[in-house]
C-alpha positions in Angstrom: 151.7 78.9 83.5 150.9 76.6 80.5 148.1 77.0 78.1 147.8 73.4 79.5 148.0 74.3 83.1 144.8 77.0 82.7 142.8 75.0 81.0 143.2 72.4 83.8 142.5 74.8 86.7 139.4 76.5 84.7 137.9 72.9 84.0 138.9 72.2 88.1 137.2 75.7 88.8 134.1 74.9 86.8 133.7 71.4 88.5 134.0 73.0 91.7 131.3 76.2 90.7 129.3 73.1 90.0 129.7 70.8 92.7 129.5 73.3 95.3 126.4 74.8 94.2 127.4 78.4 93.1 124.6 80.5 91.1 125.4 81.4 87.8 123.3 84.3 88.3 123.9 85.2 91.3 127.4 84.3 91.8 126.1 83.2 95.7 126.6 79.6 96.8 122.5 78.5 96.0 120.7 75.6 97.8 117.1 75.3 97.7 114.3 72.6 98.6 111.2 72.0 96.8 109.7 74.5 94.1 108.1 77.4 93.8 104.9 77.8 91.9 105.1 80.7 89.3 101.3 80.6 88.9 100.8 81.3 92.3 103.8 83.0 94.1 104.4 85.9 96.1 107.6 87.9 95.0 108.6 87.1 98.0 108.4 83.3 97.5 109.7 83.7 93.9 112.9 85.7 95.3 113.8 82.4 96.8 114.9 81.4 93.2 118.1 81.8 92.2 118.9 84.9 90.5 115.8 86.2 91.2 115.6 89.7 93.2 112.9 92.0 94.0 112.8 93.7 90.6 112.8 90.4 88.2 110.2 89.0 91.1 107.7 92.0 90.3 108.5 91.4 87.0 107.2 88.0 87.1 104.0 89.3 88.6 103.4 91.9 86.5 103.8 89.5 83.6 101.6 87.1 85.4 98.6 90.1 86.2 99.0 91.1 82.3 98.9 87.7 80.9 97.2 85.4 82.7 98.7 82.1 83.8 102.1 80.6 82.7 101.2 77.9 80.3 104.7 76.6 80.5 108.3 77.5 82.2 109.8 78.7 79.1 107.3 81.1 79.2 109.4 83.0 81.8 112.0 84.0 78.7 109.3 87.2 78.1 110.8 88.5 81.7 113.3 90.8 81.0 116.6 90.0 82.8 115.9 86.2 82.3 117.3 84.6 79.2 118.0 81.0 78.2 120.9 80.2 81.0 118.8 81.7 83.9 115.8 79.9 82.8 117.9 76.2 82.6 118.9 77.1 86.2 115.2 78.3 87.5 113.7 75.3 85.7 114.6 72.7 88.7 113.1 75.0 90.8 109.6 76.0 89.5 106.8 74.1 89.0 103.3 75.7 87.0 100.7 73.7 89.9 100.5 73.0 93.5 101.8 74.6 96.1 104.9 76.2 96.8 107.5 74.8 98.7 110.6 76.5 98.5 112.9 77.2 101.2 116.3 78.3 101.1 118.9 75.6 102.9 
């Protein structure tokens, strides 16, 4: 195989990752309607975000109960286990108002 050939198939395997809905984070093909308020959410409810599990959703939470209210989405970068990439791929799916939504297609 060509240096040529595996750049082709990684681009075409990228595209696909994309297209198809994959998870960066979780790896998982990931569909979800509407949005999940992070103001207001169970950890339940916030598990239905992508590469959120039970741990990172406590975490949330706990951050939430210490803080006070998430003034903005970036704020979730003081979560451990969620860094810049997670955060572009939760940002679709959270909202700081309103109710929450969410539920997994």
């Amino acid at each position: 195989m060509t240096h040529g050939t595996r750049r082709a198939g990684a681009t075409a395997l990228a595209l696909a990752l994309l297209l198809g809905g994959v998870s960066a984070l979780g790896g998982e093909a990931f569909r979800l309607a509407g949005t999940v308020n992070i103001n207001t959410a169970t950890p339940d409810q916030l598990e239905l975000l992508p590469g959120i599990g039970s741990a990172r959703a406590r975490a949330v939470v706990e951050l939430r109960e210490l803080r006070g209210r998430f003034e903005q989405v970036d704020d979730l970068l003081a979560v451990q286990g969620i860094g810049a990439t997670g955060l572009e791929e939760l940002r679709a799916y959270v909202t700081l108002q309103g109710k929450t939504t969410a539920k997994r297609n």
